[in-house]
N, C-alpha and C positions, 0 to 999 in steps of 0.2 A: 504494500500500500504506500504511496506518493501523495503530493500534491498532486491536485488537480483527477485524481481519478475520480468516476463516477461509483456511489456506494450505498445500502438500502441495510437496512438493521435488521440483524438475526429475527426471525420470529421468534422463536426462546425469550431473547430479550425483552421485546413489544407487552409479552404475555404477562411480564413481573410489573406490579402495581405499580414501581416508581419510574417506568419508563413509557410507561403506556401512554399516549396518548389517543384522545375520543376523538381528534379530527382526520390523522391521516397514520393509520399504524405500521403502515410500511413504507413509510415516508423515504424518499428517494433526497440525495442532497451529494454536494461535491467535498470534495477534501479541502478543506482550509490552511489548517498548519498540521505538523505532528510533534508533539516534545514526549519524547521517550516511548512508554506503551499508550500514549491519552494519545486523542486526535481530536482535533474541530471537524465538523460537518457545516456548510453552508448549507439548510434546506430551500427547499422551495419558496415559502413563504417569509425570506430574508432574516429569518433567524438565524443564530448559529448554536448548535448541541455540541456539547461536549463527552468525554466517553470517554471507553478504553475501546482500544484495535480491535481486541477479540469479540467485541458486540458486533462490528459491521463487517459485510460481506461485501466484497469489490465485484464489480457489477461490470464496467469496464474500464483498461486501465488508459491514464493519458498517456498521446503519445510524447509529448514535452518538445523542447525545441533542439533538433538535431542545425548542428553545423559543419 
């Protein structure tokens, strides 16, 4: 997992009361930063979640900037 990949949260996780959310529970969002095992997610609706790696599932990866 990178900046900029595309990434959707374990169902597992979704399913535990303090992650759940009633609007969108497999909310799709991009990678923002990573400092160690945490990552930021940019969602859709311009929030940013925070986490560990191990909760989200990379969906597809960026390709980033080849020179």
């Amino acid at each position: 997992m990178k900046v900029g990949d595309l990434v959707r949260l374990k169902k597992e996780m979704w399913r535990k009361p303090r992650h759940r959310s009633k609007k969108d529970p497999g909310a799709i969002g991009i990678v923002y930063g990573i400092a160690g095992k945490g990552v930021k997610v940019l969602m859709h609706d311009s929030t940013i979640r925070v986490g560990l790696i191990d909760h989200w599932d990379v969906i597809q990866e960026s390709k980033g900037n080849k020179r």
